[in-house]
C-alpha positions in Angstrom: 9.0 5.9 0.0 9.9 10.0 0.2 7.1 10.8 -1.9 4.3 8.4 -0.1 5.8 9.9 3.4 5.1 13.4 1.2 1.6 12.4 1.0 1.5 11.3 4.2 2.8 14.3 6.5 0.8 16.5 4.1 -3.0 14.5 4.8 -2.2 14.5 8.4 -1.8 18.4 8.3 -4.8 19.3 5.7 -6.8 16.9 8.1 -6.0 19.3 11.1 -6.6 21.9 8.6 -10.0 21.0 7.5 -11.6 19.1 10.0 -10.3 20.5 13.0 -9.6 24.3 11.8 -12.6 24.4 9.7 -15.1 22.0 10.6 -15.6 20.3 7.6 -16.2 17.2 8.3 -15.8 13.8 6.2 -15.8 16.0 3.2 -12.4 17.9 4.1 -11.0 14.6 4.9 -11.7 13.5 1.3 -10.4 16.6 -0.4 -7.3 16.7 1.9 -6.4 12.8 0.7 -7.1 13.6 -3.0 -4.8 17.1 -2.7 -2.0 15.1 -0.7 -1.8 12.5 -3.7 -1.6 15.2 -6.1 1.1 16.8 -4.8 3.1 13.8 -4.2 2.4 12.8 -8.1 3.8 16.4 -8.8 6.7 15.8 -6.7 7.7 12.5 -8.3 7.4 14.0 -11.9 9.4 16.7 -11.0 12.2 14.5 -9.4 12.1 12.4 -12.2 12.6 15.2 -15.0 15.2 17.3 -12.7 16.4 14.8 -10.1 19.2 13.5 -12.2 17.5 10.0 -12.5 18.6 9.4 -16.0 15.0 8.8 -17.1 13.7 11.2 -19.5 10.1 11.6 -20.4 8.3 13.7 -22.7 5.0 13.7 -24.4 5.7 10.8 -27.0 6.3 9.0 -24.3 2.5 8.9 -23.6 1.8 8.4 -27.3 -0.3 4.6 -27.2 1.8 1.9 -28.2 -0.4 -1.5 -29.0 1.9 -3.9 -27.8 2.8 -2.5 -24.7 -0.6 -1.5 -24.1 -1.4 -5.5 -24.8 1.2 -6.7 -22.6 0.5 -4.2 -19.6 -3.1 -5.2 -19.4 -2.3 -9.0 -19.8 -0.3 -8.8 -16.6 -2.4 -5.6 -14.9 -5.8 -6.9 -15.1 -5.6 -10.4 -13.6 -4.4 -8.3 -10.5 -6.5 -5.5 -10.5 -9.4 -8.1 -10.3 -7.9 -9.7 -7.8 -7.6 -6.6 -5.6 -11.2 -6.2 -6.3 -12.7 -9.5 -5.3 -10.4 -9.4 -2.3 -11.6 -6.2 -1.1 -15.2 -7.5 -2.0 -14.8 -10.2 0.3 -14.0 -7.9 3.2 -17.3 -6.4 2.3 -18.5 -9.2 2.6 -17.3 -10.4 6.2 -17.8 -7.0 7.0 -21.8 -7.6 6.6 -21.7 -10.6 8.2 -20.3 -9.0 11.3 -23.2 -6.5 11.1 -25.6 -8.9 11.2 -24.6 -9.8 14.7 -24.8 -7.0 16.2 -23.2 -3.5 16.7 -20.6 -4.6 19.1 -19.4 -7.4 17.1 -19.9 -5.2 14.0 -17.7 -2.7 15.8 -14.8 -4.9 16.7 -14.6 -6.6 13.1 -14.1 -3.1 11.6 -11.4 -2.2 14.2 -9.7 -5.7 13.4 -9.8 -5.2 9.7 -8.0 -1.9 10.0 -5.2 -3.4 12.2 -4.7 -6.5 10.1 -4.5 -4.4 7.1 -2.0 -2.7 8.4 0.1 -5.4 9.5 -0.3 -7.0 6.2 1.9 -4.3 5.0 5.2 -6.6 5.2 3.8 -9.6 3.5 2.0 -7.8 0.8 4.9 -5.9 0.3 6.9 -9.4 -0.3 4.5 -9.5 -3.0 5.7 -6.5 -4.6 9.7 -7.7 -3.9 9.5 -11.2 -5.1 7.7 -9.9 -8.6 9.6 -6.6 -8.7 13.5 -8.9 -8.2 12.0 -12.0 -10.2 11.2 -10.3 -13.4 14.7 -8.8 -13.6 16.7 -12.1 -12.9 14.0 -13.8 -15.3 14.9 -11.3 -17.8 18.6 -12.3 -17.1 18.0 -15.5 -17.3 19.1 -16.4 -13.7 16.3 -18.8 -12.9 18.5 -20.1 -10.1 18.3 -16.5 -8.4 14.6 -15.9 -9.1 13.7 -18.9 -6.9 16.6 -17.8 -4.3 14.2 -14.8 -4.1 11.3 -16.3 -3.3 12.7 -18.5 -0.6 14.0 -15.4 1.1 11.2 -13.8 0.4 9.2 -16.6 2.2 11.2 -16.9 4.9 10.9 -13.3 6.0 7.1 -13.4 5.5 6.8 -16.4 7.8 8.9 -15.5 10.4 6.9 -12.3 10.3 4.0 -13.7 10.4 4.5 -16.1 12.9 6.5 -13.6 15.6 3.0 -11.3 15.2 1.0 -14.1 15.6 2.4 -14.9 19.3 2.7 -11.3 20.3 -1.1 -10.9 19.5 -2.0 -13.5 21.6 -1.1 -11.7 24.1 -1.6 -8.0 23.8 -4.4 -8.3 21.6 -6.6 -6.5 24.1 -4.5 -3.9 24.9 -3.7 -3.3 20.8 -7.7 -2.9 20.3 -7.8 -0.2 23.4 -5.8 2.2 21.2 -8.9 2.8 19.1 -11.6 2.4 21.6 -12.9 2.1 25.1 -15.8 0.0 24.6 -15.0 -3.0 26.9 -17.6 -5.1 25.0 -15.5 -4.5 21.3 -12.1 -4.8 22.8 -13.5 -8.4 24.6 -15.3 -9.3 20.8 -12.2 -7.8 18.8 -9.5 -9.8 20.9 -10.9 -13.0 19.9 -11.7 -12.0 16.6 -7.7 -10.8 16.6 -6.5 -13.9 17.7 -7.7 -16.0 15.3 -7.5 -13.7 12.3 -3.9 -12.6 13.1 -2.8 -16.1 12.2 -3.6 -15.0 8.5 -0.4 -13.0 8.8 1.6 -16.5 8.6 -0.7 -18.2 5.3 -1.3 -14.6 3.5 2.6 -14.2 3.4 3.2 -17.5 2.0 0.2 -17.1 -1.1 1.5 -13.5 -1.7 5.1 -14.4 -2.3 3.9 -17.1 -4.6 1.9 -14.2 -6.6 5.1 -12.6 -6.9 6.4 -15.4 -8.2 4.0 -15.9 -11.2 3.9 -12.3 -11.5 7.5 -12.2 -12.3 7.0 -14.9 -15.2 4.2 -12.6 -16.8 1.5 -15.4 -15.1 -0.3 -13.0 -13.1 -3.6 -14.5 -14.1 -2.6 -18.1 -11.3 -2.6 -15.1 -8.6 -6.2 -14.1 -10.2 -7.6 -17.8 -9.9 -6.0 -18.8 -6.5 -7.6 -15.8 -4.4 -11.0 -16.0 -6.4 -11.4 -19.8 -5.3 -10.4 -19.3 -2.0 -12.8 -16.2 -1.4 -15.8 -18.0 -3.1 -15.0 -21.6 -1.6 -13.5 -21.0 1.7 -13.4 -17.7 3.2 -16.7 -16.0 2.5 -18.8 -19.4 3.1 -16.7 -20.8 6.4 -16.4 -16.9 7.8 -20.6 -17.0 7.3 -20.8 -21.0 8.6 -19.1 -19.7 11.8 -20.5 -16.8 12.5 -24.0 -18.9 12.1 -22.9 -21.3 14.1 -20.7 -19.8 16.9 -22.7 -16.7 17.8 -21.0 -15.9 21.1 -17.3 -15.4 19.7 -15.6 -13.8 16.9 -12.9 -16.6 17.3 -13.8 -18.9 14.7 -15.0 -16.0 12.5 -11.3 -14.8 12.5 -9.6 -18.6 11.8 -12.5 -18.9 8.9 -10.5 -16.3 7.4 -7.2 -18.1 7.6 -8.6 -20.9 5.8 -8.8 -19.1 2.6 -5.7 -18.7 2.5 -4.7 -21.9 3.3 -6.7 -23.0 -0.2 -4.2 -19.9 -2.2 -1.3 -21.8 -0.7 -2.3 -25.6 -1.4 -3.3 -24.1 -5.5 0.4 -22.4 -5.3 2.2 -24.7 -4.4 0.3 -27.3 -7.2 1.1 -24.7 -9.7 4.4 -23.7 -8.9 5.8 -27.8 -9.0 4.2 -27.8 -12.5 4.8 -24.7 -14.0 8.1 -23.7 -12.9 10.2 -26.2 -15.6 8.5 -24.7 -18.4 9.5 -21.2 -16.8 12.7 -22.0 -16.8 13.0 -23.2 -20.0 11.6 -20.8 -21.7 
């Protein structure tokens, strides 16, 4: 968290730097992100060498090793992909939204960038559930690997649904932070309403990735999100916006729907799988 904040304070400041101070435009923005990064990947290599962490690295340590190169990419490419078709699908939506115009276009891209940022807690469930699970599952504490996830789900729900209420109701006044068009704050708001709901479903399927993910089965997390972009979210987000031209409403619930497909495939494989997990 020090070194992200690191990158953080330091983009804000280059992007004063070379945008405002001199006038560089989207370009300094770039180069001010890809320095930022750098010197927080600095940072972190440095702390780890000569913060008394206990881990040592050298050069051997980057020396290619088969196996682990095997087992990294079993696990690392299922997500990768997913991560790809995911943000593929918001591509998607996002042309879907242009074709209806540049208000709605507008308020769509304005949404997006909210929602992404309040899907920081559930993703980051995600991240929890996998990161706690694969150490009890290497301890064999099966017991305390589903104790995880039920916490983990119950913090992801409760989140989801307390943000779901409270954008209801200040939705409009959330999308007047980023503009003052009163055309893409009335489009966004419904748009909002209906996608924020995502919040609850999202949290649910991503604790469930965790899950798998802890048991080296990262490829379920792969499969679930890929069906339920091709076979819900993409095709019901279009069927809406087709049919409902004069609100973003349904547009925003079609979205929900996908992940109510991730949670249904989940759940199916987490009654089935889980015994053999465990007895392994």
């Amino acid at each position: 968290m020090v070194f992200i904040a690191v990158a953080c304070v330091l983009n804000i400041a280059l992007d004063y730097a070379f945008l405002g101070g001199l006038g560089m435009g989207p370009e300094g923005a770039a180069i001010a992100t890809v320095i930022a990064q750098g010197v927080s990947v600095i940072i972190a290599l440095w702390y780890i060498r000569h913060g008394g962490t206990g881990v040592a690295i050298t050069r051997h340590d980057f020396a290619p090793d088969r196996a682990m190169l095997r087992d990294i990419l079993r696990i690392g490419v299922p997500i990768a992909l997913q991560d790809g078709f995911i943000q593929i699908s918001f591509l998607v939506i996002t042309v879907i939204a242009n074709m209806r115009g540049l208000t709605d276009a507008a308020a769509v891209g304005i949404v997006e960038k909210v929602i992404s940022f309040l899907f920081l807690v559930p993703s980051s469930m995600l991240s929890t559930v996998s990161a706690l699970g694969a150490q009890n599952v290497g301890a064999g504490a099966h017991a305390r690997v589903r104790q995880t996830l039920r916490y983990a789900l119950g913090i992801a729900v409760s989140f989801g649904v307390a943000i779901s209420i409270l954008v209801q109701f200040t939705a409009e006044d959330v999308l007047a932070l980023f503009t003052s068009d009163a055309g893409v704050i009335l489009a966004g708001a419904d748009y909002f309403h209906g996608y924020v709901i995502d919040c609850i479903f999202a949290g649910v399927h991503f604790c469930f990735s965790g899950y798998f993910c802890a048991y080296g089965r990262s490829e379920i997390s792969f499969i679930h999100n890929v069906l339920s972009i091709t076979c819900a979210r993409i095709p019901l987000a279009y069927l809406a916006s087709t049919t409902f031209p004069q609100t973003l409403l349904p547009m925003g619930l079609a979205t929900a729907t996908g992940s109510i497909v991730s949670i249904i495939i989940c759940v199916v494989c987490y009654l089935w799988l889980r015994p053999g997990f465990e007895r392994a």
